[in-house]
N, CA, C, O and CB atoms as a CASP TS submission, in Angstrom:
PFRMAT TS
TARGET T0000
AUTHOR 0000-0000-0000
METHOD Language model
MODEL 1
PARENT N/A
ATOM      1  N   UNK     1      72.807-111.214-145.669  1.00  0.00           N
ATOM      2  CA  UNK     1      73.982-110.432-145.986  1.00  0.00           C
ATOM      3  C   UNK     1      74.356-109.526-144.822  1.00  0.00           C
ATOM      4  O   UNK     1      75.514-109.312-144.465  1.00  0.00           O
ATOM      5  CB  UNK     1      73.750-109.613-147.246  1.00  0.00           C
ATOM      6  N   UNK     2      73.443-109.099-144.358  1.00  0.00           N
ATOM      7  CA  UNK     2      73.472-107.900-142.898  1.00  0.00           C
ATOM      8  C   UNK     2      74.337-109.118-141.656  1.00  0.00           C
ATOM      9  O   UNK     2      75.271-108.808-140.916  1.00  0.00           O
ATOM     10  CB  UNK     2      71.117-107.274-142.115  1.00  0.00           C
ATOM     11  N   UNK     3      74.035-109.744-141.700  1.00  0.00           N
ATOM     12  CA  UNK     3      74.561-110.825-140.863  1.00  0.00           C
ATOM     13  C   UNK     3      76.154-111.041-141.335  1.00  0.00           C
ATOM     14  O   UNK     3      77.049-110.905-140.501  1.00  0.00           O
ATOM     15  CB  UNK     3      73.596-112.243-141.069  1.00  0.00           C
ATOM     16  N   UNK     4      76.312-111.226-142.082  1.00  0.00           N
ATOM     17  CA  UNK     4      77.979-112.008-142.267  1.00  0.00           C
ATOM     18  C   UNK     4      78.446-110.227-142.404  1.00  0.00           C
ATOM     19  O   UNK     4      77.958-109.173-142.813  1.00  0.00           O
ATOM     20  CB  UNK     4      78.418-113.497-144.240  1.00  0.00           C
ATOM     21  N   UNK     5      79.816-110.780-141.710  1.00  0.00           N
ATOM     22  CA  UNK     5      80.147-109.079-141.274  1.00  0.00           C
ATOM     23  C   UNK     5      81.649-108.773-142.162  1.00  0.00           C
ATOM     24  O   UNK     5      82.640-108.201-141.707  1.00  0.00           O
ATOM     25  CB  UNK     5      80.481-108.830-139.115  1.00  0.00           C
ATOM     26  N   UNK     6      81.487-109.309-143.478  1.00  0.00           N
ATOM     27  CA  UNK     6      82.549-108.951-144.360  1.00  0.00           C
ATOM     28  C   UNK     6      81.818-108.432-145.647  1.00  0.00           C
ATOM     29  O   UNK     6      82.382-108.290-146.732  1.00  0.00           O
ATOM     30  CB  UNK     6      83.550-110.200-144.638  1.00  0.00           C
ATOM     31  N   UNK     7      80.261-108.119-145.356  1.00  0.00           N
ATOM     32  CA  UNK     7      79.479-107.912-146.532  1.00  0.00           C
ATOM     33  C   UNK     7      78.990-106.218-146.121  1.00  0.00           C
ATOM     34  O   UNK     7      78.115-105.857-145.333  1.00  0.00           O
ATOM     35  CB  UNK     7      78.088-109.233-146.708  1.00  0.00           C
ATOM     36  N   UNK     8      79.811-105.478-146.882  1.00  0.00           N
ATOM     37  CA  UNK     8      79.429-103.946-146.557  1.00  0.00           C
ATOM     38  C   UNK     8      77.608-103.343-146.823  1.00  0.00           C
ATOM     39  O   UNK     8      76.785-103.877-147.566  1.00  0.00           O
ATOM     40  CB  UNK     8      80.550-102.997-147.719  1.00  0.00           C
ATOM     41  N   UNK     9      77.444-102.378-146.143  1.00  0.00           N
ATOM     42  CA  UNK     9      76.236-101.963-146.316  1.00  0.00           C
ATOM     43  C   UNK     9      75.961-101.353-147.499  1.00  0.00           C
ATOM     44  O   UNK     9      74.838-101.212-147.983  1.00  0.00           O
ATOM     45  CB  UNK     9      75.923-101.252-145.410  1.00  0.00           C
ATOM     46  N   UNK    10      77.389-100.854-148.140  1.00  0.00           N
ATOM     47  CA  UNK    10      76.892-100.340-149.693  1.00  0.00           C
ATOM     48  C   UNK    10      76.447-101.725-150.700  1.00  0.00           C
ATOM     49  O   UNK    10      75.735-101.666-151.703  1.00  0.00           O
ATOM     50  CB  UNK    10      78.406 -99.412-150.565  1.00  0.00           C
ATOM     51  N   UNK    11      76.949-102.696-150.240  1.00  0.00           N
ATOM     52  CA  UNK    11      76.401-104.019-151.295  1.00  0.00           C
ATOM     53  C   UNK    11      75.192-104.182-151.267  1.00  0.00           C
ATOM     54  O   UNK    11      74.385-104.349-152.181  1.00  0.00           O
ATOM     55  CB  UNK    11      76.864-105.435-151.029  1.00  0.00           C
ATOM     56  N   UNK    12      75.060-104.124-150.062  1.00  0.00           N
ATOM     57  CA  UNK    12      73.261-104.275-149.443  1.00  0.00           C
ATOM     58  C   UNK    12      72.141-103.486-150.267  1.00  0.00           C
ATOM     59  O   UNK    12      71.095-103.790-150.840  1.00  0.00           O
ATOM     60  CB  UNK    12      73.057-103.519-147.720  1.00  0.00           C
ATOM     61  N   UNK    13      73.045-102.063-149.993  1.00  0.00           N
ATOM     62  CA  UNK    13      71.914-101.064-150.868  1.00  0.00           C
ATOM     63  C   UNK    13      72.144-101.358-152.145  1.00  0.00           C
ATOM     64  O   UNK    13      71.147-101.414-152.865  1.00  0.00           O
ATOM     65  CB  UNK    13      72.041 -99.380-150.736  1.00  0.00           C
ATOM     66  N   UNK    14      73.563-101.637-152.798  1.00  0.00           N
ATOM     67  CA  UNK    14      73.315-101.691-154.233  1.00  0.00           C
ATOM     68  C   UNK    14      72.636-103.213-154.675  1.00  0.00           C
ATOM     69  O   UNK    14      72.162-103.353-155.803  1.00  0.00           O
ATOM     70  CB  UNK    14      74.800-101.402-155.008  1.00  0.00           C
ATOM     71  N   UNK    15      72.638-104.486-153.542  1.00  0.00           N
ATOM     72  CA  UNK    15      71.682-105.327-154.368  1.00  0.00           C
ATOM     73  C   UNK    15      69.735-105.293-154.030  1.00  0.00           C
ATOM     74  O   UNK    15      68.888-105.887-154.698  1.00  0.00           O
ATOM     75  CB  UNK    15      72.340-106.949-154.047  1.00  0.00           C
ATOM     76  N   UNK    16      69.468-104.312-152.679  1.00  0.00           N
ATOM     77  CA  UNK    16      68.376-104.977-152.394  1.00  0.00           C
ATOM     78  C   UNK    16      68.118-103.669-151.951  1.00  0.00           C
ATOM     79  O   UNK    16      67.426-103.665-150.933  1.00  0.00           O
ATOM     80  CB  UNK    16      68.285-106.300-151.540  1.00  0.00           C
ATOM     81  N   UNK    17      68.534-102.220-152.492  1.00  0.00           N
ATOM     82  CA  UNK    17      68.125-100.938-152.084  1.00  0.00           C
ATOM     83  C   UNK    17      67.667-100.367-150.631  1.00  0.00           C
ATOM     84  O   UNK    17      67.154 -99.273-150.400  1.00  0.00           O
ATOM     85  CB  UNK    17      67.192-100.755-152.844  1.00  0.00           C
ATOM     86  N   UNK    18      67.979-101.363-149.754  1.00  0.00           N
ATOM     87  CA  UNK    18      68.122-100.472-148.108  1.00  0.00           C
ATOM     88  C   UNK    18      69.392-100.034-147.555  1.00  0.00           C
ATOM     89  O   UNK    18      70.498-100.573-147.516  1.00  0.00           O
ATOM     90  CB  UNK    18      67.649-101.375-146.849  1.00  0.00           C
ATOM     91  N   UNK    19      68.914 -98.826-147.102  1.00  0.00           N
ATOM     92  CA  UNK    19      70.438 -97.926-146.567  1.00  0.00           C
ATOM     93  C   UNK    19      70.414 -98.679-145.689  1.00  0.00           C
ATOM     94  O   UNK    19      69.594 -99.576-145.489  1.00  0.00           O
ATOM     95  CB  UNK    19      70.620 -96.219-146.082  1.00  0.00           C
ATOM     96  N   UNK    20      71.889 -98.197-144.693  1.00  0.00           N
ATOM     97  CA  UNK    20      72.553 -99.028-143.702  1.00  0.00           C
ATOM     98  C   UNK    20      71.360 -98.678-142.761  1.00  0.00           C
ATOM     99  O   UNK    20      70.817 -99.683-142.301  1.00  0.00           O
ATOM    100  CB  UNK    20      74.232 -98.636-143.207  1.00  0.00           C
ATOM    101  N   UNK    21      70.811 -97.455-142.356  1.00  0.00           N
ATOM    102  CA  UNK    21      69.776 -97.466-141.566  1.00  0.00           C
ATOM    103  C   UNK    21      68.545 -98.111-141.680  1.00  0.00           C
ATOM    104  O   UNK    21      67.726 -98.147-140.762  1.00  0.00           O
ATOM    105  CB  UNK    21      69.556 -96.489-141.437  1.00  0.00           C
ATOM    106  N   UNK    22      68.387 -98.618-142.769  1.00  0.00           N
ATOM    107  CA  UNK    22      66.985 -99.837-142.776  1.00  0.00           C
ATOM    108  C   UNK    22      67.411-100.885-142.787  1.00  0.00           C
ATOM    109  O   UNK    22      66.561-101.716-142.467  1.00  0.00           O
ATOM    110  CB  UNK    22      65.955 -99.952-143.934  1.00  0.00           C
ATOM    111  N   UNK    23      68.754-101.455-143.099  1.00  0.00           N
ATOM    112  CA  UNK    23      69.296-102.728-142.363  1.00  0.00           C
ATOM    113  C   UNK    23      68.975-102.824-141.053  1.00  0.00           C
ATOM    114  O   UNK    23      68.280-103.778-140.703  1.00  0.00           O
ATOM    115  CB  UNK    23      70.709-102.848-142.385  1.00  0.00           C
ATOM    116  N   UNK    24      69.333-102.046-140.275  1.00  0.00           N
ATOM    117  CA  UNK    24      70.018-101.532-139.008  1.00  0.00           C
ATOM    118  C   UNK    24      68.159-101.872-138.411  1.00  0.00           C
ATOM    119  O   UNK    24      67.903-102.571-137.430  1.00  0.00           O
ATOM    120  CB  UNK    24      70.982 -99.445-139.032  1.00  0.00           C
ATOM    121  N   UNK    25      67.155-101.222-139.238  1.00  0.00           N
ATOM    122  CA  UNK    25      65.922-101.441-138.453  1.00  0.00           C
ATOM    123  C   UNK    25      65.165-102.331-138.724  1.00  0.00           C
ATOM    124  O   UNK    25      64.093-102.574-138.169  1.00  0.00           O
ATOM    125  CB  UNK    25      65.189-100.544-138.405  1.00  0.00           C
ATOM    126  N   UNK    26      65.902-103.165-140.027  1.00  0.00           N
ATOM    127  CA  UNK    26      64.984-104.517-139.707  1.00  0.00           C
ATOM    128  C   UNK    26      65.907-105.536-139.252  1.00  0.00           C
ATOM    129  O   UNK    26      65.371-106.596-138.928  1.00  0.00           O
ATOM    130  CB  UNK    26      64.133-105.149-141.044  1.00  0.00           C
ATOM    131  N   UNK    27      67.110-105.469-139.155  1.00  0.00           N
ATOM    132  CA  UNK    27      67.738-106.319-138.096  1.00  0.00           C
ATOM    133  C   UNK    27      67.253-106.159-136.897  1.00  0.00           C
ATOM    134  O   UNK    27      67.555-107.155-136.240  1.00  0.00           O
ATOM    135  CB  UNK    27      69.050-106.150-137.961  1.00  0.00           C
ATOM    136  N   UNK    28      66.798-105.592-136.425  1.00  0.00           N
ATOM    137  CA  UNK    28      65.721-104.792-135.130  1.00  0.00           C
ATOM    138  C   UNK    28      64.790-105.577-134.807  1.00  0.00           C
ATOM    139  O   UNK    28      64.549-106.212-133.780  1.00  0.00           O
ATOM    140  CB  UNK    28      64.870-103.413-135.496  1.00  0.00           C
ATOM    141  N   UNK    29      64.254-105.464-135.853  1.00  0.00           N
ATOM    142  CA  UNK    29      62.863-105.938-135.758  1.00  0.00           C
ATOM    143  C   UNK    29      62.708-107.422-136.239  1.00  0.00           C
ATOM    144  O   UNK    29      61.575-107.859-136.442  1.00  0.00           O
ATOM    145  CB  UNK    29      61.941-105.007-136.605  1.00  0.00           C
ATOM    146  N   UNK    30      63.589-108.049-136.389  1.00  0.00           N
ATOM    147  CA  UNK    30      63.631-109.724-137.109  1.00  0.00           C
ATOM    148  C   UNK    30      64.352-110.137-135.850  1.00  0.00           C
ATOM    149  O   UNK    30      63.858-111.226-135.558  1.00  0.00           O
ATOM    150  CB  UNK    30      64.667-110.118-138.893  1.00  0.00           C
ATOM    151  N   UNK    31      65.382-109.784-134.843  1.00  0.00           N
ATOM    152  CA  UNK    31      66.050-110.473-134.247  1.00  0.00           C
ATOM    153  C   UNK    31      65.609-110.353-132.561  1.00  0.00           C
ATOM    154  O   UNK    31      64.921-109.368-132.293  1.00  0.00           O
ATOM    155  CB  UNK    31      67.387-110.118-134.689  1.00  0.00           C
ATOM    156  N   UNK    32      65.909-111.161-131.564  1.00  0.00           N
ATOM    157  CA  UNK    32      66.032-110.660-130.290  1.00  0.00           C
ATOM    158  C   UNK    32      66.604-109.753-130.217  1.00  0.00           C
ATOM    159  O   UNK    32      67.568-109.510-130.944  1.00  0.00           O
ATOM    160  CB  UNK    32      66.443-111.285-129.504  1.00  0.00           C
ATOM    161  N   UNK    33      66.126-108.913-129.218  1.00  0.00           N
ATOM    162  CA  UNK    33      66.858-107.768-128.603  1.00  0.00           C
ATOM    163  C   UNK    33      68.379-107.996-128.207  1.00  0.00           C
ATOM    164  O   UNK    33      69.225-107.114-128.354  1.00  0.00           O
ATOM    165  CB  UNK    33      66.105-107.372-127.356  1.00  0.00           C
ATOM    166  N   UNK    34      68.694-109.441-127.617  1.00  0.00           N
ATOM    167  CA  UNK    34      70.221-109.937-127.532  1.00  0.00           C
ATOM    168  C   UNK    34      70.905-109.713-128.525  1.00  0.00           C
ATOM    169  O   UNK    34      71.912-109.011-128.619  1.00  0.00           O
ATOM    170  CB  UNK    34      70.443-111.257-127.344  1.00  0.00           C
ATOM    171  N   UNK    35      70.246-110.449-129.476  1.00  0.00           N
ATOM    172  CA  UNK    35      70.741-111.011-130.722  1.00  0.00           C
ATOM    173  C   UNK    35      71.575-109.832-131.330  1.00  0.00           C
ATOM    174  O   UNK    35      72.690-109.870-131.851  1.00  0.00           O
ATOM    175  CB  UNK    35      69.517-111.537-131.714  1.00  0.00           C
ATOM    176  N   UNK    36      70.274-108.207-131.007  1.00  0.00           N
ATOM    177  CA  UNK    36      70.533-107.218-132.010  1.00  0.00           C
ATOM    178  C   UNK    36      71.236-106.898-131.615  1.00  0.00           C
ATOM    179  O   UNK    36      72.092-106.607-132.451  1.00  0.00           O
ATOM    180  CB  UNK    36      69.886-106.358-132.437  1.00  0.00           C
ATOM    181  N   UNK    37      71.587-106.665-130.437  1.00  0.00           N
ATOM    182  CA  UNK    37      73.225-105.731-129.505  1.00  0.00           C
ATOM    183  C   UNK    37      74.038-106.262-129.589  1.00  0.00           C
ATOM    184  O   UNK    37      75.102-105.718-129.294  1.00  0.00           O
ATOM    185  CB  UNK    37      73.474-105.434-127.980  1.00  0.00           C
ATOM    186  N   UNK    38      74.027-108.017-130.163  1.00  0.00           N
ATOM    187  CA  UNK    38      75.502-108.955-130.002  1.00  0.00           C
ATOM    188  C   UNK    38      76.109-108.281-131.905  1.00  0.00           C
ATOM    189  O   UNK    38      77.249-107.957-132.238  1.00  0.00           O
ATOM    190  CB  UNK    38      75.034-111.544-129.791  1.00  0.00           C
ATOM    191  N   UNK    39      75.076-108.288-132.595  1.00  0.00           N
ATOM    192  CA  UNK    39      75.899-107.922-133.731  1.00  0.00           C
ATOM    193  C   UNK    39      75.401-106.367-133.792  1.00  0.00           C
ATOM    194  O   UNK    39      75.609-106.048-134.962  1.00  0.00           O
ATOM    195  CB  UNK    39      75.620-108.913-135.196  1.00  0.00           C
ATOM    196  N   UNK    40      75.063-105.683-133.375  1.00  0.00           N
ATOM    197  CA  UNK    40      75.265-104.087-133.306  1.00  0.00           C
ATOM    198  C   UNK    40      76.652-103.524-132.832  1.00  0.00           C
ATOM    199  O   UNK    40      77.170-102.469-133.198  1.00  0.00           O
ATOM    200  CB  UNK    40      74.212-103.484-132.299  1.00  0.00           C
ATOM    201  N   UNK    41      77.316-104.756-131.640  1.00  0.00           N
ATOM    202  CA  UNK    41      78.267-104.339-131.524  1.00  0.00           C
ATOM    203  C   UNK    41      79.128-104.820-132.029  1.00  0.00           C
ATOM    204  O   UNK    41      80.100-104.067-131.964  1.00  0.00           O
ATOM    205  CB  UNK    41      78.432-104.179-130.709  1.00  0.00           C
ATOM    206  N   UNK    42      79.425-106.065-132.731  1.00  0.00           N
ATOM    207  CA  UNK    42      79.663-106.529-134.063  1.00  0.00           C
ATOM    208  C   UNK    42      80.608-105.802-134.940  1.00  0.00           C
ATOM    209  O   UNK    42      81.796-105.842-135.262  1.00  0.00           O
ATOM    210  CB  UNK    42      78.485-106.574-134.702  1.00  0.00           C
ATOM    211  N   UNK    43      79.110-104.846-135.274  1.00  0.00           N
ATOM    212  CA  UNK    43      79.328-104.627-137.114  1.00  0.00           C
ATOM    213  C   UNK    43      79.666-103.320-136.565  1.00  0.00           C
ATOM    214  O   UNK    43      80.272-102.742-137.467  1.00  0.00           O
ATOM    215  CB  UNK    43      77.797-104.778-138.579  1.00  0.00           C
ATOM    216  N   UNK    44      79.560-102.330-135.241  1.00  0.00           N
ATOM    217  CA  UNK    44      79.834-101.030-135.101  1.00  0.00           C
ATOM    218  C   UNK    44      81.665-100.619-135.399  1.00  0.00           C
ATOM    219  O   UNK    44      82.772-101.113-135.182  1.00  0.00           O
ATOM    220  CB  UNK    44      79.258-100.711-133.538  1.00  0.00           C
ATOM    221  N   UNK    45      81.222 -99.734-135.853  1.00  0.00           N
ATOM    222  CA  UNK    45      83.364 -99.272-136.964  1.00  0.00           C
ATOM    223  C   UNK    45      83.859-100.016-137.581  1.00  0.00           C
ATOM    224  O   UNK    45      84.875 -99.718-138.209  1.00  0.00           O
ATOM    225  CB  UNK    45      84.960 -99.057-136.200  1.00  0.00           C
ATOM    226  N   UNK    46      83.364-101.150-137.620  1.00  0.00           N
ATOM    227  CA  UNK    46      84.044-102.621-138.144  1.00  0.00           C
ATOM    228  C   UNK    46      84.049-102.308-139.805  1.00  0.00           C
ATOM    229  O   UNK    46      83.053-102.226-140.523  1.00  0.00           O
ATOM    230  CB  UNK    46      82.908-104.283-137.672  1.00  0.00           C
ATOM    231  N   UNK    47      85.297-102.176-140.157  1.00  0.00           N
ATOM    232  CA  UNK    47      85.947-101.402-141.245  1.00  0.00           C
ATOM    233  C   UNK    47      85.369-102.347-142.626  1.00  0.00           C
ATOM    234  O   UNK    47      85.223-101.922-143.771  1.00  0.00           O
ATOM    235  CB  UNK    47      87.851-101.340-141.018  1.00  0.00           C
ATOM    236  N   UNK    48      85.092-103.788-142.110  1.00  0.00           N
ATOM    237  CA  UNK    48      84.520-104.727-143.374  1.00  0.00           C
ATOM    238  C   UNK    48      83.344-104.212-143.785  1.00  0.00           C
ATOM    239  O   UNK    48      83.079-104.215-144.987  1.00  0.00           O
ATOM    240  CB  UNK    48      84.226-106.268-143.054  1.00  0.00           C
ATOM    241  N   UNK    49      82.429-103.674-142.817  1.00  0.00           N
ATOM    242  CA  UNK    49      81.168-103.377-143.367  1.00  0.00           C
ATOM    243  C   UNK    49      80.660-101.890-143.879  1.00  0.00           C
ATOM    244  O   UNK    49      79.529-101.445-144.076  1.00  0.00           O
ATOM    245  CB  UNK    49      80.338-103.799-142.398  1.00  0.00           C
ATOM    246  N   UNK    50      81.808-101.388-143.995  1.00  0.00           N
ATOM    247  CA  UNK    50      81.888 -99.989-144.726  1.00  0.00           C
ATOM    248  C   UNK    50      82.550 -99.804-145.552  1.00  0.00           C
ATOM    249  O   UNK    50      83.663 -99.719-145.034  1.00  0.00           O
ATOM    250  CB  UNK    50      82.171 -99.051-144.163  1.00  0.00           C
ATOM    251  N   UNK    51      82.666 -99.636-146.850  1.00  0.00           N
ATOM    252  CA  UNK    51      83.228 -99.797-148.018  1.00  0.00           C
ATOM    253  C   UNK    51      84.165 -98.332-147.792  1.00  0.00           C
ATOM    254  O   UNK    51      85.069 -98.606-148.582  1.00  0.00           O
ATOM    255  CB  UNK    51      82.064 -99.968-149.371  1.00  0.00           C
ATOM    256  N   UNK    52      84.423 -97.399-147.411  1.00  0.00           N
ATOM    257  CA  UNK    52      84.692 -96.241-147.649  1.00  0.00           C
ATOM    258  C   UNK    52      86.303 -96.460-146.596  1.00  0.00           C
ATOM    259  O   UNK    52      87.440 -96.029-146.791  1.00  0.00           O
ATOM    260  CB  UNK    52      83.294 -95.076-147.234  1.00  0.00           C
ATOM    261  N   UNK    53      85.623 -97.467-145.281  1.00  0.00           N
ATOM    262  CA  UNK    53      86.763 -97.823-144.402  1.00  0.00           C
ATOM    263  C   UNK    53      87.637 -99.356-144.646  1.00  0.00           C
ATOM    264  O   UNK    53      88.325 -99.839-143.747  1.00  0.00           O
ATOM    265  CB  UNK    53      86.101 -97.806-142.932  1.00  0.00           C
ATOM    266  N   UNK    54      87.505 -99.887-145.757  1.00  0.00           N
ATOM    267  CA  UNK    54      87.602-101.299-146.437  1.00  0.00           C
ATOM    268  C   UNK    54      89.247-100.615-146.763  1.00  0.00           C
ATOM    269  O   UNK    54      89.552 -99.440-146.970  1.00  0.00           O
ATOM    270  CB  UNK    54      86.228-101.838-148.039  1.00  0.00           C
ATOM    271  N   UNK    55      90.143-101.879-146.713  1.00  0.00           N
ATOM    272  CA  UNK    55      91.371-101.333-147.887  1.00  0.00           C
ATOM    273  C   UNK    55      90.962-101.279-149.518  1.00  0.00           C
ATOM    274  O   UNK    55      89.977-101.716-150.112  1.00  0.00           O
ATOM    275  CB  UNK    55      92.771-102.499-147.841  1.00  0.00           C
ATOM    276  N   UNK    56      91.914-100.697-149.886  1.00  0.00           N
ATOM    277  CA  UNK    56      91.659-100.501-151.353  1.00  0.00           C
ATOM    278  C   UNK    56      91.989-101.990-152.338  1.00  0.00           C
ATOM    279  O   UNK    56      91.555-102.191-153.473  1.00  0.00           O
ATOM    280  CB  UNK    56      92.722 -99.156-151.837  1.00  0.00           C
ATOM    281  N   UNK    57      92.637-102.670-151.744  1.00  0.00           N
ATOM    282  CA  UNK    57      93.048-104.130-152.471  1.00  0.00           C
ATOM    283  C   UNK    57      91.674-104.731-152.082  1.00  0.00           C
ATOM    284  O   UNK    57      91.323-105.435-153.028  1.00  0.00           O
ATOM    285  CB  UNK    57      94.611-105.123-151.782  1.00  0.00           C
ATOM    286  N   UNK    58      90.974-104.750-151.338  1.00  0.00           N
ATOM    287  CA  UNK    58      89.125-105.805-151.245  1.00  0.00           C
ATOM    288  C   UNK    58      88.421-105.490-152.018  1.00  0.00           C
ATOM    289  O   UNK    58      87.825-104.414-151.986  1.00  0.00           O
ATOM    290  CB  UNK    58      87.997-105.705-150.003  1.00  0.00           C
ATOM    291  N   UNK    59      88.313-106.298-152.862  1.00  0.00           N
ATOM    292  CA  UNK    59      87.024-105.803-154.285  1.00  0.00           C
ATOM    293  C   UNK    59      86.042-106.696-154.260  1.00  0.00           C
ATOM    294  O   UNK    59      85.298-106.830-155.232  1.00  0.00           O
ATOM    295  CB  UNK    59      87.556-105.873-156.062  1.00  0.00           C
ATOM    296  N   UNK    60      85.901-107.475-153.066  1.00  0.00           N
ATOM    297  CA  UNK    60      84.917-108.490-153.345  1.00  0.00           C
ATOM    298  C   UNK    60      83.817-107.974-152.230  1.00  0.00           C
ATOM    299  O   UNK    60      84.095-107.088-151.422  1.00  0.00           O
ATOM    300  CB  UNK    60      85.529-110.163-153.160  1.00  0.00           C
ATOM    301  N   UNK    61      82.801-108.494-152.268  1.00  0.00           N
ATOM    302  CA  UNK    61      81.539-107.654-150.949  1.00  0.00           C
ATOM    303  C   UNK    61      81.516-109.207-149.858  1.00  0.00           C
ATOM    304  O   UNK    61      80.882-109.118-148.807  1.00  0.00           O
ATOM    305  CB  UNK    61      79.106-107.121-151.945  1.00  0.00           C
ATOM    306  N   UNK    62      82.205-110.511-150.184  1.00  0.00           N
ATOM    307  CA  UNK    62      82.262-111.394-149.205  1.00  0.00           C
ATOM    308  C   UNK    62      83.518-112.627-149.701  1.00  0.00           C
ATOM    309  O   UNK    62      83.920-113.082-150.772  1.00  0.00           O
ATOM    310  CB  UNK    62      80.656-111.962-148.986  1.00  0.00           C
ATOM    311  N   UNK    63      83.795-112.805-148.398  1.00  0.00           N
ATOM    312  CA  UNK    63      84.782-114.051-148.446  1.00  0.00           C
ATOM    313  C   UNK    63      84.721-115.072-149.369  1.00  0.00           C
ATOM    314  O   UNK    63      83.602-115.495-149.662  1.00  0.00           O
ATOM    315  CB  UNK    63      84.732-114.739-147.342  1.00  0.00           C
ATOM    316  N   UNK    64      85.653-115.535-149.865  1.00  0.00           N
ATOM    317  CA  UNK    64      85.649-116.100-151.171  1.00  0.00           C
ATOM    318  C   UNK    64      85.159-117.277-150.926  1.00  0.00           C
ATOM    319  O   UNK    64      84.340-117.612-151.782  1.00  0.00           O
ATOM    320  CB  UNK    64      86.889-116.159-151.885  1.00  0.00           C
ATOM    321  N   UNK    65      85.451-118.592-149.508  1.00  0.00           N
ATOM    322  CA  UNK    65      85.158-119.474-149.210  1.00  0.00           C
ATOM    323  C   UNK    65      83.565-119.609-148.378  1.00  0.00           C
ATOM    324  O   UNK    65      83.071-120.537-147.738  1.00  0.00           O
ATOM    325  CB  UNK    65      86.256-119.767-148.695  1.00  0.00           C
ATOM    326  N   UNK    66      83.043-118.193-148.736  1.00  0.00           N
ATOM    327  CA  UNK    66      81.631-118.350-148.218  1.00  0.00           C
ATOM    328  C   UNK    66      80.466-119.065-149.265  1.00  0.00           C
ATOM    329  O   UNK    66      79.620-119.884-148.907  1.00  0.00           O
ATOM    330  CB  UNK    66      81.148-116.839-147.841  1.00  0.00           C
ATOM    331  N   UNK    67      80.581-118.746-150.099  1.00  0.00           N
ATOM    332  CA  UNK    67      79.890-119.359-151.121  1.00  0.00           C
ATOM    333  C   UNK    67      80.190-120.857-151.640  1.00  0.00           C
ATOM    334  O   UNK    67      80.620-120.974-152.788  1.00  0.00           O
ATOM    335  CB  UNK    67      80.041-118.511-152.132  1.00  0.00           C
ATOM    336  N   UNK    68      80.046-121.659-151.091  1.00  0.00           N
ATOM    337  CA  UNK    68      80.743-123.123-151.604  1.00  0.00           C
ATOM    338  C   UNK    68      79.401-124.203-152.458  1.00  0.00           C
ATOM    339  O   UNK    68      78.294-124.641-152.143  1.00  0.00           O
ATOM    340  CB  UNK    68      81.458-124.120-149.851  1.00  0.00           C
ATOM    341  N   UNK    69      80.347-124.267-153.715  1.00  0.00           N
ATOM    342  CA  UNK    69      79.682-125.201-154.916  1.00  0.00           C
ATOM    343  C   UNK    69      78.876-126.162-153.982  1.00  0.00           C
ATOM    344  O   UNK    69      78.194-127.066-154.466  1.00  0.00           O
ATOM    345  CB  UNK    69      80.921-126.139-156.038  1.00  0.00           C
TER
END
């Protein structure tokens, strides 16, 4: 979920109880050091992954065509 960058960090905590800062440190620690700066800079202000900076019409926590039957 930390990975796809239309899935906010409040979903995260409300399905699997880590704040954005323990995302943030086990994306750290699971990925290359590349890896972590290519989506650190990514997901940094990036308005999808903060519910507070999301528009008010997005009620979903991911793209509708991500999940396919």
């Amino acid at each position: 979920m930390a990975w796809e960058d239309r899935t906010p960090f409040e979903t995260i905590e409300a399905n699997y109880g880590l704040s954005e800062q323990a995302v943030i440190r086990l994306m750290r620690k699971q990925m290359t050091a590349r890896s972590f700066r290519h989506w650190r800079k990514r997901v940094s202000g990036r308005n999808t992954k903060h519910a507070a900076l999301r528009l008010k019409q997005v009620l979903r926590a991911y793209c509708p065509t991500q999940y396919k039957p």
